[in-house]
C-alpha positions in Angstrom: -80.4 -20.1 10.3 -82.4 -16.9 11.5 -81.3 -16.8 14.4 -77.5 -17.5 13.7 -76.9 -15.0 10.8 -74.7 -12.9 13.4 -72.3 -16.1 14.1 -71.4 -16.8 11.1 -68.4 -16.6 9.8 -67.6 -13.9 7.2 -64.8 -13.6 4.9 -63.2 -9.9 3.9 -64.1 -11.1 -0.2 -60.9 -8.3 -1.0 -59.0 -11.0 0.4 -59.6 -13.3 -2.5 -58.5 -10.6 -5.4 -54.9 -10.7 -3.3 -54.9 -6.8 -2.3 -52.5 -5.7 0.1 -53.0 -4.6 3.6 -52.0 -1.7 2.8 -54.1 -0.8 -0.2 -57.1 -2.7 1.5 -57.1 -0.4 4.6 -56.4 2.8 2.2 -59.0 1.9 0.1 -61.6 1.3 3.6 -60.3 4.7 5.1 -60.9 6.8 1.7 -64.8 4.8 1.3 -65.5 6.1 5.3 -64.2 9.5 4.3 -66.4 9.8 1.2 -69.5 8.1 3.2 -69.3 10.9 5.9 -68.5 13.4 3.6 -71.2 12.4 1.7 -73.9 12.2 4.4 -73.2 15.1 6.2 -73.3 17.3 3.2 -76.6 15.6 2.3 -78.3 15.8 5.6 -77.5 19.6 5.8 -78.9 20.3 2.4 -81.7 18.0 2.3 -82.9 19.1 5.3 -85.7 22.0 4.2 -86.6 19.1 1.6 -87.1 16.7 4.8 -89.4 18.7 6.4 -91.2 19.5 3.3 -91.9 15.9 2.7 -93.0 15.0 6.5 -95.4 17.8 6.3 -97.0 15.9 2.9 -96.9 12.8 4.7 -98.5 13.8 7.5 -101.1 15.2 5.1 -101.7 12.4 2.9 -102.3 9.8 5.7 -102.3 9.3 9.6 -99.5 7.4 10.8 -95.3 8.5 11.4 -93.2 10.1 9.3 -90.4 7.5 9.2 -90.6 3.5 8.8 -88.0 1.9 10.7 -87.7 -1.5 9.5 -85.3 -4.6 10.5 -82.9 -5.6 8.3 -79.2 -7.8 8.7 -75.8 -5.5 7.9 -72.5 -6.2 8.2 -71.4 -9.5 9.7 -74.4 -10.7 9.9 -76.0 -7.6 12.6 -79.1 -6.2 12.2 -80.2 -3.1 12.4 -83.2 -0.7 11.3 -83.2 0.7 8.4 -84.6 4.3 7.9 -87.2 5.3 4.8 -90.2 7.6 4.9 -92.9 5.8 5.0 -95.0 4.9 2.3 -98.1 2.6 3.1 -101.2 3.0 5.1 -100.1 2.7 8.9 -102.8 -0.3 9.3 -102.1 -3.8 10.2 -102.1 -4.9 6.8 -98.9 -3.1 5.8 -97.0 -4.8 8.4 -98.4 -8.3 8.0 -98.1 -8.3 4.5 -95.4 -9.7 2.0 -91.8 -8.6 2.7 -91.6 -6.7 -0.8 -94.5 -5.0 -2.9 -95.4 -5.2 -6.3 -97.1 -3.0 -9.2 -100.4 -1.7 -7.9 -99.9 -2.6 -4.3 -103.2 -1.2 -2.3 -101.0 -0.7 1.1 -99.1 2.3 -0.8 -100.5 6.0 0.0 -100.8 8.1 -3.0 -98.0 9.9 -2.0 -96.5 7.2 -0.8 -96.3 5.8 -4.7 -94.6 9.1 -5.8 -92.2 8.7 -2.9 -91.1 5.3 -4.3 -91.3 6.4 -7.8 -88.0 9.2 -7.5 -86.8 7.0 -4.6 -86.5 10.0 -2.3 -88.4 7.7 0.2 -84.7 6.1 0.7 -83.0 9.4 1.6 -83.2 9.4 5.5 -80.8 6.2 5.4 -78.0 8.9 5.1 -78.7 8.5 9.3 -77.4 5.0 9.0 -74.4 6.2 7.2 -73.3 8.4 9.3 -74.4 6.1 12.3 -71.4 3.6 10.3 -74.4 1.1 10.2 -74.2 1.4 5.7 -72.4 3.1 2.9 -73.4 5.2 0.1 -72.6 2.2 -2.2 -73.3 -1.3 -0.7 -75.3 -4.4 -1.7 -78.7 -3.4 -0.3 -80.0 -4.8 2.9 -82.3 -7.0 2.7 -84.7 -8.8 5.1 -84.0 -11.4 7.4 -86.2 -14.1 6.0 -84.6 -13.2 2.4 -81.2 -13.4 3.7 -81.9 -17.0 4.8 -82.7 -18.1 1.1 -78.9 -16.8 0.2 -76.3 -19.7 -0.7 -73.9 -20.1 2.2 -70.7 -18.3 0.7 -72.6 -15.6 -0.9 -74.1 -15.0 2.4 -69.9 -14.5 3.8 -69.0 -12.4 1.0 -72.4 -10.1 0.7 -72.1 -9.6 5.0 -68.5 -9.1 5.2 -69.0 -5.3 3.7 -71.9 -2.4 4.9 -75.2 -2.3 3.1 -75.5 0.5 0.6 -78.0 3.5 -0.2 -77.7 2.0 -3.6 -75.6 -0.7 -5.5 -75.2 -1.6 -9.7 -78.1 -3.9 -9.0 -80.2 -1.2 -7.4 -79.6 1.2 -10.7 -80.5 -1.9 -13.2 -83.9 -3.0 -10.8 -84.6 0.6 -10.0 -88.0 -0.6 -11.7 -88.3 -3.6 -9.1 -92.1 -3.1 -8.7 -92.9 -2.9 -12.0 -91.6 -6.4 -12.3 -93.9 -8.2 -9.7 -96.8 -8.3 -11.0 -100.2 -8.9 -8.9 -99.8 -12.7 -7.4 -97.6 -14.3 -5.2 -94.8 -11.3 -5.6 -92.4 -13.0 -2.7 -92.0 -16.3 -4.6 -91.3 -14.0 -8.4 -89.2 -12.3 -6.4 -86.9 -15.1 -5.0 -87.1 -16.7 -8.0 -86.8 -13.9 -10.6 -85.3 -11.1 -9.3 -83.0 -12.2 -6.3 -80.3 -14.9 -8.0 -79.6 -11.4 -10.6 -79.3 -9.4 -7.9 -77.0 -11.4 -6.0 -74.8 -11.7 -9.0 -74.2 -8.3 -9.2 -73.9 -7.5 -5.9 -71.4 -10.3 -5.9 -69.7 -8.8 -9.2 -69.7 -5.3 -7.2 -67.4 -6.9 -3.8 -65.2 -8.5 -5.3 -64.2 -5.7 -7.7 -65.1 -2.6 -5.8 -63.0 0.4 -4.8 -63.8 4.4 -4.3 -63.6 4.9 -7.9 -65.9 2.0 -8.9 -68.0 3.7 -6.0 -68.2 7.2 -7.7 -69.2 5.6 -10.8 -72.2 4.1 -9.2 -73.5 7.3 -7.6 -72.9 9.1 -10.7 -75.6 6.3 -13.0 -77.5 6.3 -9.2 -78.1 10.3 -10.1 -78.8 10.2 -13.7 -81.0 7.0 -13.6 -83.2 9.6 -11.2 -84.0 11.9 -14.0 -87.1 11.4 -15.5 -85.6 11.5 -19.3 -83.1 8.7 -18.6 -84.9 6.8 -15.9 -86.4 4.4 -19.0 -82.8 3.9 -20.3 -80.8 0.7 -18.9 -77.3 1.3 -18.2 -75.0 -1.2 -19.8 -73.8 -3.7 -16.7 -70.2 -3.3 -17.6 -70.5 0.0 -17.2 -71.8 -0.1 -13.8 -68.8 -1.7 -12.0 -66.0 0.3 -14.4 -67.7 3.4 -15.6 -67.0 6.3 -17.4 -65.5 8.1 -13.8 -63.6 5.6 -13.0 -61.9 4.9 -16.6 -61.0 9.2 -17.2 -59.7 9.3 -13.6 -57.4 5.8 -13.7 -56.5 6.4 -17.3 -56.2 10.1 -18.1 -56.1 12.1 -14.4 -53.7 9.8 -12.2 -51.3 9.2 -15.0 -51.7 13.1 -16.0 -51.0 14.4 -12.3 -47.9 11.5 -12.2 -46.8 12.8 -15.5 -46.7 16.2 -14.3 -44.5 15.2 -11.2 -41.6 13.6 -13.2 -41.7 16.0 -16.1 -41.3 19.1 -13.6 -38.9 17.0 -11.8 -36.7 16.6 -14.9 -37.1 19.5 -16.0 -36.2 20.8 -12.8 -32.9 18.9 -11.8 -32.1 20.1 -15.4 -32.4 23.6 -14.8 -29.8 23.0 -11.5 -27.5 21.1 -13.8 -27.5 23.6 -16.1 -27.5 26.5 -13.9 -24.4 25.1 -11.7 -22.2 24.9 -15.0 -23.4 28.7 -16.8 -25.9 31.7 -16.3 -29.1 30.8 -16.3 -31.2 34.0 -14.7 -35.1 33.2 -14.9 -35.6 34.1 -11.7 -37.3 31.6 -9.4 -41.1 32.6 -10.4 -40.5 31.9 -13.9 -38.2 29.2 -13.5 -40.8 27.5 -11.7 -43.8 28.7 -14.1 -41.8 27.5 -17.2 -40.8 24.1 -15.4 -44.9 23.3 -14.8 -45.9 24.8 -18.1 -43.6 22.5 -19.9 -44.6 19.7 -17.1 -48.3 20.1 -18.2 -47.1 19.7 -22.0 -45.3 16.5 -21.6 -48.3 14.7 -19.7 -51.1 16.3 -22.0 -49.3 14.8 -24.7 -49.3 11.3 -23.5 -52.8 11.4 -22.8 -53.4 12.4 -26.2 -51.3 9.9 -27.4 -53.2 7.0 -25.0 -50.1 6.6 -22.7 -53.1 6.3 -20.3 -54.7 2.9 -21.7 -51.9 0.8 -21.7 -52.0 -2.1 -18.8 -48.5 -1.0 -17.4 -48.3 -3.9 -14.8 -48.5 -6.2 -18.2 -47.3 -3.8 -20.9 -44.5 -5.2 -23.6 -41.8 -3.2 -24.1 -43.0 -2.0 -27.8 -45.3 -0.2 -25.3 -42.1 2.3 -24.4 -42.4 3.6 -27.7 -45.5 5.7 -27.4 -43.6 7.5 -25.0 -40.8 7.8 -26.6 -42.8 9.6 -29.6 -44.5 11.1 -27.0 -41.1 12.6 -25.6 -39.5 13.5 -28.7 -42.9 15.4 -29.9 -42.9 17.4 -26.9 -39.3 18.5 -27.2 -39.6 18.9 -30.9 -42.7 21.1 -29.8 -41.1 22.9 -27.0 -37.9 23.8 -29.4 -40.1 25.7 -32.1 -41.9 27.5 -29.4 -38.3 28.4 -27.9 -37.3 29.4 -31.2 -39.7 32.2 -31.9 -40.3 33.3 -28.3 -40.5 37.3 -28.9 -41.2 38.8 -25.5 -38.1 41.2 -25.4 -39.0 42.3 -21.6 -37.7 39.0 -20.4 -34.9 38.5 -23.2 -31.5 36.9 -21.9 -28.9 38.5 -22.8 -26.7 35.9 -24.1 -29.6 33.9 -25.9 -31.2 37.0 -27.6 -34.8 36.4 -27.4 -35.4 32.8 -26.6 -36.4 31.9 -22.8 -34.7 28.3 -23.2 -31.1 27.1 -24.2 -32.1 24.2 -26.7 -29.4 21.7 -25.4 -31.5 22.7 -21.5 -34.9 21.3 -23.3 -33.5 18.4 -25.2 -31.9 17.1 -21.7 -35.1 17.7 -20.0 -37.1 15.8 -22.7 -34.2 12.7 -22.0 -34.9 12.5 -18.6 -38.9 13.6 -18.9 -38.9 9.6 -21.1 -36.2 7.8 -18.5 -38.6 9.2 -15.4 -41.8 7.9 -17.8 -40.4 4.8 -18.3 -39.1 4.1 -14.6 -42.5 4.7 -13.4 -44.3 2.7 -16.0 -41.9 -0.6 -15.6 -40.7 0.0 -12.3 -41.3 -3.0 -10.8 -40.1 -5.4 -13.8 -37.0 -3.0 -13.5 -36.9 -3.8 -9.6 -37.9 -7.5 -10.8 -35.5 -8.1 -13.1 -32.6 -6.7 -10.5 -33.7 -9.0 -8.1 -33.2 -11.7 -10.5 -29.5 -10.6 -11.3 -28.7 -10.7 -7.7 -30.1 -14.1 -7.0 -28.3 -15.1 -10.4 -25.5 -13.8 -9.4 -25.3 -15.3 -6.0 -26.1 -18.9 -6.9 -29.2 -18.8 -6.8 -29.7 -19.2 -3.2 -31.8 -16.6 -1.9 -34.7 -17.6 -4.8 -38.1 -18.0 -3.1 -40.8 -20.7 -4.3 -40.5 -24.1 -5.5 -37.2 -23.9 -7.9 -38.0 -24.7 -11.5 -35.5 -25.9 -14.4 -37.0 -25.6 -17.7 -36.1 -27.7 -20.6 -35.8 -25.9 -23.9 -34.8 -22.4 -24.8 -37.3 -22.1 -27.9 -40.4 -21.1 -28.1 -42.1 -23.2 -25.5 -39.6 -23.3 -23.3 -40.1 -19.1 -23.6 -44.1 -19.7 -23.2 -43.3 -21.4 -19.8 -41.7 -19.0 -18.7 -44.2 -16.6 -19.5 -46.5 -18.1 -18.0 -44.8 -19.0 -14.7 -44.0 -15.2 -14.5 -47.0 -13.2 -15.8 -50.0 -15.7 -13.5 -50.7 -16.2 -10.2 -48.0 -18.7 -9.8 -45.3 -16.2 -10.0 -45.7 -15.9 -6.4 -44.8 -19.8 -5.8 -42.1 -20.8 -8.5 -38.5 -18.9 -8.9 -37.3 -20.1 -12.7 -33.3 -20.9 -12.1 -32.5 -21.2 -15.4 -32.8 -23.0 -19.2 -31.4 -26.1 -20.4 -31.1 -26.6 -24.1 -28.4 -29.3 -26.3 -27.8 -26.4 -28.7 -23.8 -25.6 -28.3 -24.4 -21.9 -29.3 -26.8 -20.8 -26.8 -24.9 -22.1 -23.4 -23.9 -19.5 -21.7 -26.3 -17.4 -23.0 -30.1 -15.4 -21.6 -32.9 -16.6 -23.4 -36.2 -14.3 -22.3 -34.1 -12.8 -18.9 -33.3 -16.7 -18.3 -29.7 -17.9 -18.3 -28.9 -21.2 -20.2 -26.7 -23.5 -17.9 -26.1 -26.2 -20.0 -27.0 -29.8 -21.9 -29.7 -32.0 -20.7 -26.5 -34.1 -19.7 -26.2 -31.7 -17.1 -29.5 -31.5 -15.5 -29.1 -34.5 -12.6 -26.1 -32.2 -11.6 -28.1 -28.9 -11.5 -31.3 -30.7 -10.0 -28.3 -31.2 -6.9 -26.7 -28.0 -7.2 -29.8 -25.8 -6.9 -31.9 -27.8 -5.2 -34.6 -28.0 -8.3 -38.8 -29.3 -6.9 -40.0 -29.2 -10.6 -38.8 -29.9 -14.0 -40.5 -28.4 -17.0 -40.1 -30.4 -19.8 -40.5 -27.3 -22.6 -39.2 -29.1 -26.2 -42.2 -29.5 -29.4 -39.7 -30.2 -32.4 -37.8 -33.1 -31.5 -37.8 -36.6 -32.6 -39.5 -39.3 -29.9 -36.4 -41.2 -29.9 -34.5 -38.1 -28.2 -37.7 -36.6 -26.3 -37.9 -40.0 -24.5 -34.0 -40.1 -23.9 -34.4 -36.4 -22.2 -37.2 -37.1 -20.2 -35.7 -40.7 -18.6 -32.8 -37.7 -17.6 -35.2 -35.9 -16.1 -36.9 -38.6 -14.0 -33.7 -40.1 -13.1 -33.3 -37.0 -11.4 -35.8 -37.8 -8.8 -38.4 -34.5 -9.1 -41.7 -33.6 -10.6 -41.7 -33.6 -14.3 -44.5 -31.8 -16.2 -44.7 -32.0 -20.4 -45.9 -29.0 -21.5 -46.1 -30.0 -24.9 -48.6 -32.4 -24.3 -50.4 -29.8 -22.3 -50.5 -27.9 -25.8 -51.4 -30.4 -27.8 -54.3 -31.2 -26.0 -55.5 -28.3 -26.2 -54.7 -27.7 -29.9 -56.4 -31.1 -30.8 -59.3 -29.2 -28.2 -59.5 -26.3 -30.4 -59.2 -27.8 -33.8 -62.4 -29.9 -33.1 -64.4 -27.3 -31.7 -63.8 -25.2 -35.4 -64.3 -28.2 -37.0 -60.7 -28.2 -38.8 -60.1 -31.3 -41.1 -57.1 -33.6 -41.8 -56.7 -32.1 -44.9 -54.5 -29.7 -44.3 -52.3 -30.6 -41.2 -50.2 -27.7 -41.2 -52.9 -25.4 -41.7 -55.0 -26.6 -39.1 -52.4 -26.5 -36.8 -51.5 -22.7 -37.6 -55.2 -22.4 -37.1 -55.3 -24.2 -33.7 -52.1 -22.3 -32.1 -53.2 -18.9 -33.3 -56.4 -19.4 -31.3 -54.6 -20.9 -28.6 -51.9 -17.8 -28.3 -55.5 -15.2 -28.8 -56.8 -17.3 -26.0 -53.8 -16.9 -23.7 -53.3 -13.0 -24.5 -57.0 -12.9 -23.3 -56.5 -14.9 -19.8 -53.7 -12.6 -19.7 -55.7 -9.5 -20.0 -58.2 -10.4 -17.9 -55.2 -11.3 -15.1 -54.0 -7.5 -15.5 -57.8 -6.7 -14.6 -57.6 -8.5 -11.7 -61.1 -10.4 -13.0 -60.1 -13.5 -11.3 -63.3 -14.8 -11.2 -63.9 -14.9 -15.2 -59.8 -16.2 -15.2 -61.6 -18.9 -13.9 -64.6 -19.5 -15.3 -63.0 -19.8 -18.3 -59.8 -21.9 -17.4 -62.7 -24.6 -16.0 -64.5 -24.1 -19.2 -61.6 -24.8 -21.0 -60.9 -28.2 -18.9 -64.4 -28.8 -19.4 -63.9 -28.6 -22.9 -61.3 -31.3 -23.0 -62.4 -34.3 -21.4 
């Protein structure tokens, strides 16, 4: 295995979280720009501190200034790493174990401060800017310790650059400390080294420039000698405080600011085409930002920021509709007693704004709010029209028919739509026996007709998979619908009995009695729809791998 690191095949782990090409080279061009940035800037000031610290070296022991040690980098290459060095330059040091442990006698005195504040890791800003690591990174290790990984950590750990530091460099910052005197390789490999892989593994698969600011920022404060005995939370390390203010607060603030000044702009056109409106173009434009800053400071204030978007329910339009109609209310009273005579107009006395001008602007402000926030349900949901109105015949994926309008039949849909499936099943339509609801849209989903009706749809639209969506009905009928379905010759799947299963699942693990049947089964569904809002938060997180875990644990949980 040694000898074959290089061959192996690694796989790009952003693959596996389904990021675009687009956003995935993005992403890889801004992390180069920050790791040059980075380095460059660091190696020019550092420098006086560099030859400072040679200078000690030199003086504390005979030997180099720099150790240049082997370790294996990105697809499986090795290169050498750069530190200052730190032990005795005797034979010992090099024929030693891999990693040292508290009270190590090949460690110079200086050598022990040097490790300490982890300056001794500074120089590896040369194999940043030589592309050979990143700022953030798993950390390289050696080649024997690469040889103990697991085969697909190993593709996923390889298939990035090596990092200056990582969230599992900032929780084992106190690595030596751990080992104590013995056999420190084996406490290593056992102890330390399944964690760190974790992490490290954690940190791929969910890692971007933001993420990557968060960890230099803990790297920098877990330095300073007040908070260096503090452990950072390990949530916190992969979606920290940085990341959180910047995604929620500064990117939805700046976007705010774009469509606000953009509505209040075309406003001011409208308005200005149809009767006088003399600002003059540096206070036209002044006024438009200042009431383009109110708009998106307001709906920070008022956690526009925090919602999901990509999974928000429309109830979530109403925080910026109060958000909207606060700011014009706002905006209004401050047009109202605006006193500044200098700039007065003359046919609106002293106010800057006409009032029907800032109502219109807050109108459009909340339509260009909500287009960006649902934008792609809006361009989802037209999509859908078209292929409904069309026949159905340009719909992608394997066609479903679902069997029931109510409340499971509405769950399936859901849940066809809102998981990774979405992707490989178009929904054509509802069928339900009720007369009053043919005809109608049930959840965005048109009813075509009576279970009489679904051989004849299976034909007409081509239909891979019936989903069979009915909990209230007697067995006599369920078992009439379902020999309908399989006459039709596709794939029928019972999601009741999905449910149930994991009802009866749930209701044993809470130990609920027979006592009360109706209860307990209130009891069991509550925690089954808590349980799906929960998968379905974590799917808007894109935490795929804890989707799964606990999908599994949930199958485990039932046979």
């Amino acid at each position: 295995m040694n000898e074959s690191i290089a061959s192996q095949p690694v796989v790009d782990p952003q693959l596996r979280v389904g990021l675009s090409e687009a956003r995935r080279a993005v992403d890889k061009a801004a992390r180069r720009v920050l790791d040059l940035s980075l380095a460059a800037v660091g190696m020019l000031l550092l420098a006086p501190l560099f030859v400072l610290i040679a200078v000690l070296i030199k003086r504390d022991s005979p030997g180099p200034i720099f150790y240049w040690g082997e370790r294996v980098g990105r697809q499986g290459r090795p290169f050498h790493i750069l530190k200052f060095r730190t032990m005795y330059e005797t034979g010992a040091s090099y024929n030693g174990p891999r990693v040292t442990g508290q009270g190590d006698p090949r460690i110079t005195p200086f050598g022990h401060w040097l490790r300490d504040t982890k300056v001794n890791e500074l120089p590896q800003l040369w194999n940043v800017l030589k592309g050979e690591m990143s700022i953030v990174g798993p950390r390289p290790e050696d080649r024997d310790f690469v040889s103990h990984w697991p085969a697909e950590t190993r593709d996923v750990l390889l298939s990035v650059r090596p990092g200056i530091t990582s969230p599992a460099s900032i929780l084992y910052r106190d690595e030596e400390a751990m080992l104590q005197a013995g056999n420190v390789v084996d406490q290593y490999l056992k102890v330390i080294l399944p964690s760190k892989l974790r992490l490290d593994l954690v940190y791929v698969h969910h890692r971007s420039v933001l993420t990557d600011l968060d960890v230099i920022f803990w790297t920098l404060l877990a330095l300073l000698p007040q908070l260096k005995a503090r452990q950072v939370p390990e949530h916190l390390l992969f979606w920290g405080p940085l990341a959180r203010f910047i995604s929620r607060y500064i990117s939805w603030f700046v976007l705010d600011s774009a469509v606000a000044f953009a509505a209040v702009a075309a406003t001011g056109v409208i308005w200005r085409s149809n009767g006088p409106l003399e600002l003059g173009p540096g206070l036209a434009v002044g006024v438009a930002l200042a009431i383009a800053l109110i708009f998106s400071l307001v709906n920070a204030v008022l956690g526009a920021g925090r919602v999901v978007w990509s999974r928000a329910d429309t109830d979530d339009a109403i925080t910026l509709a109060v958000s909207s109609g606060l700011t014009t209310f706002v905006l209004l009273v401050a047009n109202w007693f605006w006193e500044p005579r200098a700039i007065a107009v003359p046919y609106l006395g002293h106010r800057l704004l006409p009032s029907g001008l800032i109502v219109v602007s807050g109108v459009l402000a909340f339509a260009g709010f909500v287009l960006l926030r649902y934008r792609m349900r809006i361009i989802t949901g037209l999509s859908r029209h078209w292929i409904a109105l069309r026949g159905g015949s340009s719909a992608v994926g394997e066609r479903v028919l679902i069997v029931g309008a109510g409340n499971a039949g509405n769950l399936a849909a859901y849940l066809l739509r809102k998981l990774e499936l979405g992707q490989a099943f178009s929904i054509i339509g509802l069928i339900d026996d009720a007369p009053r609801k043919h005809g109608t849209r049930v959840g965005g989903l048109r009813v075509l007709g009576p279970t009489t009706d679904i051989p004849q749809l299976v034909r007409l639209h081509d239909i891979g998979l019936i989903l069979f969506a009915i909990e209230n009905i007697r067995p006599a009928q369920r078992e009439r619908i379902l020999q309908i379905c399989r006459a039709a010759g596709v794939p029928t799947v019972v999601l009741p009995d999905v449910l149930e299963t994991l009802r009866t699942q749930i209701a044993s693990e809470q130990g609920l009695t027979t006592m009360n049947p109706v209860g307990d089964m209130a009891a069991a569904e509550h925690e089954l729809d808590t349980w799906l809002i929960e998968l379905d938060e974590l799917i808007a997180a894109e935490a795929w791998d804890t989707v799964r875990e606990r999908i599994q644990a949930r199958q485990q949980q039932a046979l």
